[in-house]
N, C-alpha and C positions, 0 to 999 in steps of 0.2 A: 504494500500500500504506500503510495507515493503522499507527501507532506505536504507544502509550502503557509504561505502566508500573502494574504493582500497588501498592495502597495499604493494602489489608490484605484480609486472609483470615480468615475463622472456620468452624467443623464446627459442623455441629446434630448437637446429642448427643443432641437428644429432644423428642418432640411437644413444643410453646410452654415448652420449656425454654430457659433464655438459651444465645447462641448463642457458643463455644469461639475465642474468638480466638487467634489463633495464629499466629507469623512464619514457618514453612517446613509444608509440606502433602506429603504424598505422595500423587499420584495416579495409579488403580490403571487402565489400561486395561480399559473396558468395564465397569468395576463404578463408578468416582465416587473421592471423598477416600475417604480412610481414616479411621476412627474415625465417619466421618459417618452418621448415620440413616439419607440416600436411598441412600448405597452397595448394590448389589447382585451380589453373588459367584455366579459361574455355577451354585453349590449352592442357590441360593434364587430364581432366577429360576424361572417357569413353563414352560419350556419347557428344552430341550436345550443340551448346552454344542457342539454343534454348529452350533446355528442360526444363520442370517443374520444380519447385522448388523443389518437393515431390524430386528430384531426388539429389538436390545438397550433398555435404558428411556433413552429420550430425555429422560429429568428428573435427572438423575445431578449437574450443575451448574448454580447460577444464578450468572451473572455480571451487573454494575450498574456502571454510568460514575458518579464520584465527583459529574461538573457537573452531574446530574441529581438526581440526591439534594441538593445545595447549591440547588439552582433553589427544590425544593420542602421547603427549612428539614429539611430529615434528615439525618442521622448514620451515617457507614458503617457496617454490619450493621443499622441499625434497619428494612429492609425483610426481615430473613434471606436476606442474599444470600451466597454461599461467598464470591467474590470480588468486591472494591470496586476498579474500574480508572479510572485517568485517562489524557486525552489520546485517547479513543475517541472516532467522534461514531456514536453504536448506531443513530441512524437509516441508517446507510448499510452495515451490516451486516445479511447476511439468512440464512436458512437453509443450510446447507448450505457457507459460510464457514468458515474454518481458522482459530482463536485460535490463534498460536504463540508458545511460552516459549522466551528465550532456553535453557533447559535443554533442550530437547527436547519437552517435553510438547506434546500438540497435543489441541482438544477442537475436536470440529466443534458448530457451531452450528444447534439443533435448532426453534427458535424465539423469539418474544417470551414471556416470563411475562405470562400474564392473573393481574392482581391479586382478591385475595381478600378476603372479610370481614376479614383478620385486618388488612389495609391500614385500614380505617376503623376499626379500634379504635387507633389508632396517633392518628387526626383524622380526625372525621366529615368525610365529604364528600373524602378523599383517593381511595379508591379508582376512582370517577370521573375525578377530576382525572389523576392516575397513568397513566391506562389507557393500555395500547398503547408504555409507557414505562417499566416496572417492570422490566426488567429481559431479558435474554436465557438462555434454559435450552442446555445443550451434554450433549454425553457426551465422554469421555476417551476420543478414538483412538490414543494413543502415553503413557503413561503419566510416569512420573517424578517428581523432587523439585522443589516450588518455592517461590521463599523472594518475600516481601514484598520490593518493589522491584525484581523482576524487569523486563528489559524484556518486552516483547510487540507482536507484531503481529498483522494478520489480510490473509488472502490467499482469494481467490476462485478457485473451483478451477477 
C-alpha cells in the first residue's frame, strides 16, 4: 500500500479562470469539490438520481504527484489539477484504485488525464512530452473534509 500526503488543493471556479487555492476542500460524494466548476449535483446530471454508479461523471477530480510536475519544471496547480500529492508513484496506480484521506474521504480512481491544448500553451511541445503522465481523474465515493497535508493512501480493491 503506497502512502503520500497533500501538498495543496485548489477549485476551478471557471473556464481558464485562475484556479482557487485553498487549504481545506469539502468533498461532496458523487458530485466533486464544492464550489468547483466540474462539481455535478444529482439536479444537473443527465440522467436520474437513481442511476448506477457506472453512470456518475468520472471527471469530478484531477489528482497530480508533486515529482512529476518538479521533473517537468511546473508549479502545483499550473497543470489545473484539484489536488497536488506527494510521495505517490501514479505509474503504479490504475483504474478502479481507492485514494484514501486520513479523514474519510475516498475517490476511486477513474483514469489517466489525457492532456490538452491548454498543456502546450503553458510550453510548446509539453503536451506531448506530458502524455500518459498529467495526471489521474477520480470521483468522490465517500465524501468529506480535507485539509492540505492530509495523509493518504491508495489501496486496490
Amino acid at each position: 500500500m503506497q502512502t503520500g500526503k497533500v501538498v495543496s488543493m485548489r477549485i476551478n471556479v471557471g473556464k481558464r479562470a485562475p484556479m482557487l487555492e485553498v487549504e481545506d476542500a469539502n468533498f461532496i460524494t458523487y458530485e466533486g469539490i464544492e464550489g468547483d466548476r466540474h462539481r455535478k449535483a444529482p439536479s444537473q446530471m443527465k440522467y436520474s438520481s437513481t442511476a448506477s454508479v457506472s453512470s456518475i461523471p468520472k471527471r469530478q477530480i484531477l489528482l497530480m504527484d508533486l515529482e512529476t510536475l518538479e521533473e517537468f519544471d511546473l508549479f502545483a496547480g499550473q497543470i489545473r489539477e484539484n489536488v497536488t500529492v506527494e510521495g505517490l508513484d501514479f505509474s503504479e496506480i490504475h483504474e478502479g484504485d481507492m485514494v484514501k484521506f486520513e479523514s474519510g474521504v475516498i475517490l476511486e480512481i477513474t483514469g489517466i488525464c489525457d492532456p490538452c491544448a491548454f498543456i502546450d500553451g503553458i510550453r510548446p511541445g509539453l503536451r506531448n512530452a506530458i502524455d500518459g503522465r498529467r495526471g489521474l481523474l477520480a470521483f468522490v465515493q465517500n465524501g468529506g473534509s480535507v485539509k492540505v497535508g492530509t495523509t493518504i493512501s491508495v489501496e486496490t480493491p
